[in-house]
C-alpha positions in Angstrom: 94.7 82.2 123.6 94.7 85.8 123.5 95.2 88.3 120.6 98.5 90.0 120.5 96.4 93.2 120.3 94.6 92.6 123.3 97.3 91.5 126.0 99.0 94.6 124.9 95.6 96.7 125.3 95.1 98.5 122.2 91.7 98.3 120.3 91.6 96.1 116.9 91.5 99.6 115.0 94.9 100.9 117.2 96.8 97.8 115.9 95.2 97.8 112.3 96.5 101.6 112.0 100.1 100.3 113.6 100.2 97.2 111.1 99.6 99.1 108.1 101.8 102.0 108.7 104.6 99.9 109.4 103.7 97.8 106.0 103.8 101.5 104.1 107.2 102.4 105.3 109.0 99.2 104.4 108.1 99.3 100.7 110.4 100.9 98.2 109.8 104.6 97.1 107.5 104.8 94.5 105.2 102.2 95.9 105.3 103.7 99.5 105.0 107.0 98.3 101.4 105.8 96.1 100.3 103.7 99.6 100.8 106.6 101.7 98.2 108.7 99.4 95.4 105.9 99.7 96.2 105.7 103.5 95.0 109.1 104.1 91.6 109.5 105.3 89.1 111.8 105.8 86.0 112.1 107.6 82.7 113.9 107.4 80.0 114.4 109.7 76.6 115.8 109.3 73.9 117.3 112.2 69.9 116.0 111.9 67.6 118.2 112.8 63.8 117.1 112.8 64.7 114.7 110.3 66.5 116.3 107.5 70.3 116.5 107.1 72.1 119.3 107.9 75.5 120.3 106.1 78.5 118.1 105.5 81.5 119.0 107.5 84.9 118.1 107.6 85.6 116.8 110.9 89.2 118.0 111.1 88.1 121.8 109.8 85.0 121.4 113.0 88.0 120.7 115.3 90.3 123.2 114.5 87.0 125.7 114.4 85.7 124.6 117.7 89.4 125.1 119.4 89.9 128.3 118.6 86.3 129.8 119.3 86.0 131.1 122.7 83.8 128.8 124.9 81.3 130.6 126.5 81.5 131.4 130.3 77.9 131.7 132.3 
């Protein structure tokens, strides 16, 4: 028998995300509002050079940087 998930061919994490987002909306205000904060997420990524960690960064701030700087053209 196959997962829902998988005959309609999302990953395990897609239908996670889906699941709990619908759960969130159908609760009343006040709860929905306080499930919606722990919801949020936020990740960090770090370079290694040689060993050692580099900075922290905020993956969403490193995307919006990396889109607007101009890619360089050889």
């Amino acid at each position: 028998m196959a997962f829902a998930w998988k005959a309609a061919g999302i990953s395990y994490n897609r239908y996670i995300s889906v699941a709990s987002r619908v759960v969130r909306r159908s609760l009343k205000d006040e709860p929905r509002m306080l499930a919606e904060k722990r919801g949020v997420s936020e990740l960090r990524f770090a370079t290694w050079e040689n060993g050692k960690q580099g900075d922290v960064k905020n993956l969403m701030e490193a995307n919006a940087a990396a889109s607007v700087e101009p890619t360089p053209q050889s």
